[in-house]
C-alpha positions, -999 to +999 in steps of 0.1 A: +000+000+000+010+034-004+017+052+026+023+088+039+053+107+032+082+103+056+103+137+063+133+118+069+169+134+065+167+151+031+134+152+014+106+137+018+102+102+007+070+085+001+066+052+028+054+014+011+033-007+035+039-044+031+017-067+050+010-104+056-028-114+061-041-145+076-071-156+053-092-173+076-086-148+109-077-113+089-054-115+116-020-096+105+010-120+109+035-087+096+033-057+085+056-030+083+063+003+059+094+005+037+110+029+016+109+004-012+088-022-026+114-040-039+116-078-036+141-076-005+115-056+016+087-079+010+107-108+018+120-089+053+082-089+062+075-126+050+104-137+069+096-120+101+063-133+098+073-166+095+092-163+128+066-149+150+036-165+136+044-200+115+041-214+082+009-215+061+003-235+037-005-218+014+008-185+003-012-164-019+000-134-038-006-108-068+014-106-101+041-081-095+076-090-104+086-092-067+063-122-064+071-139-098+107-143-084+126-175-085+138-164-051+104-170-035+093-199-059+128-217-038+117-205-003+081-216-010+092-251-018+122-252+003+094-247+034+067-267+020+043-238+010+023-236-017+029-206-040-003-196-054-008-161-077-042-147-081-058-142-116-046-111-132-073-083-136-091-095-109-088-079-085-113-093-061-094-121-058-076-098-029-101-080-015-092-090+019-060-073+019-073-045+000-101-038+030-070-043+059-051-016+035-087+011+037-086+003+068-054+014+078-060+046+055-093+055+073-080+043+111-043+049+115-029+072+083-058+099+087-054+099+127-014+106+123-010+141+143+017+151+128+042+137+097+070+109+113+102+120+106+112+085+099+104+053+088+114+037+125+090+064+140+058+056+111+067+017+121+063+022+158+032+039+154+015+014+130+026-011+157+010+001+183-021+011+164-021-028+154-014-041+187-043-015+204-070-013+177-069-033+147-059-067+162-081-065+193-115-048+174-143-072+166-146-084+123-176-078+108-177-108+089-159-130+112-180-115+146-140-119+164-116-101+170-088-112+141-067-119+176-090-142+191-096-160+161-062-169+155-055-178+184-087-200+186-066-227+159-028-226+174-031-265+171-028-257+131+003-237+135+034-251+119+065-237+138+093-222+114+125-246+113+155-234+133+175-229+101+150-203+087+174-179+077+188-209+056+160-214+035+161-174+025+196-173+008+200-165-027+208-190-054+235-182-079+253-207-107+286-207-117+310-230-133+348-235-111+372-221-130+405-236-137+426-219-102+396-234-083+378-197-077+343-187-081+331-153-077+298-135-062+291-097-072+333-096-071+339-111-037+362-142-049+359-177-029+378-207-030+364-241-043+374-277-038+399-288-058+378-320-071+355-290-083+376-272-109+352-269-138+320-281-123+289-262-127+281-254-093+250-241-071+262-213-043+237-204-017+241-173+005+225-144+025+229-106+018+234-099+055+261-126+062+278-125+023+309-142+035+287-175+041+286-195+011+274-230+010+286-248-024+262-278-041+274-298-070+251-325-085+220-319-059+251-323-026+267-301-002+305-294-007+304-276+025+311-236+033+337-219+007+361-195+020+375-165+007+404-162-013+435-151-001+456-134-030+486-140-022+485-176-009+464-182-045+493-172-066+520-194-049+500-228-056+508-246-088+484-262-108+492-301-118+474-316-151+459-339-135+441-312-110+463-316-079+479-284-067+516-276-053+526-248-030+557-227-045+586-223-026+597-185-021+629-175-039+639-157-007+633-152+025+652-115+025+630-086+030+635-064+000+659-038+002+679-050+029+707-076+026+707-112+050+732-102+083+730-066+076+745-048+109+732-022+099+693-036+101+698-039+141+713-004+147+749-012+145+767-040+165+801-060+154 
């Protein structure tokens, strides 16, 4: 949805409300406003509310580019939830969401006193308007509160898995190249050696980009690490794929002989 103007440090920027409904309860499992309505933000919101409130079943969404992502196909199955788009130019098919977003309009926007002067100010306001009105006010359709009727089927809550964070990373593809490195948006890793020219699966997260799980063939190769430089350009590559370390051509510092008296100061 789009939200009120936030005054922010420079101009004013216009705020994006992303939100999460639960069908059967209208009860809101996350919502939050953004700056964006890029893909990232909505899956921030879809995470969180997988954390605090558990997995559906089904998750059911429009036709925007965020949700036609092969990102969220890969969480969707990765979790065990079925990713279901609504018909395009039909908008009916959302009409639940669509009231939660007039109500928020007519409710909590049109009741702001004054403009937030950012986005962490709008959020804790829209939080405590959903935690003190919206949550707690009777449906009616449903005759509930969307609260109480949630909580009325906990029993059908499936807790997220531990490794939630897991199931978000990105997916990239890359084939080993021949000095065993791969390389993500320019960050260089190492591979195995039993890798070198394998097409190969890398899984990571945004927020931890120096985690990189490696998959060849549908397994796990384990984590990758980054590349040192200068260790990478002493090993020697064997035909048959093996690998050598170098030995240095000296140990001398350059610019300074071996048993120079002069490199302590002096002395006989």
């Amino acid at each position: 949805m789009h939200g009120p103007l936030v005054k922010g440090t420079g101009k004013r920027r216009k705020a994006y409300l992303i939100a999460i409904l639960d069908d059967h309860s209208r009860f809101i499992t996350h919502g939050e406003f953004f700056s964006s309505e890029k893909l990232e933000s909505w899956l921030q919101v879809f995470r969180q509310a997988l954390l605090t409130r558990g997995l559906p079943r089904k998750l059911y969404v429009d036709n925007g580019a965020a949700f036609r992502s092969r990102h969220l196909e890969r969480i969707c199955a990765s979790l065990g939830i079925a990713l279901i788009h609504s018909r395009p130019y039909t908008p009916q098919g959302r009409g639940k969401i669509e009231r939660f977003f007039r109500t928020v309009r007519s409710r909590f926007i049109s009741r702001l006193d004054d403009q937030p002067d950012t986005l962490a100010q709008l959020n804790e306001r829209f939080q405590h308007w959903l935690e003190t009105d919206y949550l707690h006010r009777v449906h009616s359709v449903t005759a509930m509160t969307p609260f109480n009727r949630f909580a009325a089927h906990l029993e059908m809550i499936r807790e997220a898995p531990a490794d939630l964070t897991d199931h978000f990373r990105k997916e990239v593809r890359r084939r080993v190249s021949k000095d065993r490195v791969v390389t993500i948006d320019g960050r260089l890793f190492e591979a195995p050696v039993q890798l070198i020219g394998e097409r190969v699966t890398l899984l990571f997260n945004d927020d931890r980009p120096e985690r990189v799980e490696i998959f060849c063939k549908g397994q796990s190769c384990g984590l990758l690490r980054p590349v040192d430089l200068v260790v990478n350009t002493l090993v020697k590559r064997t035909k048959n794929g093996g690998e050598e370390m170098l030995a240095e051509t000296s140990t001398c510092r350059p610019g300074r002989l071996p048993f120079d008296p002069s490199a302590d100061g002096g002395g006989s």
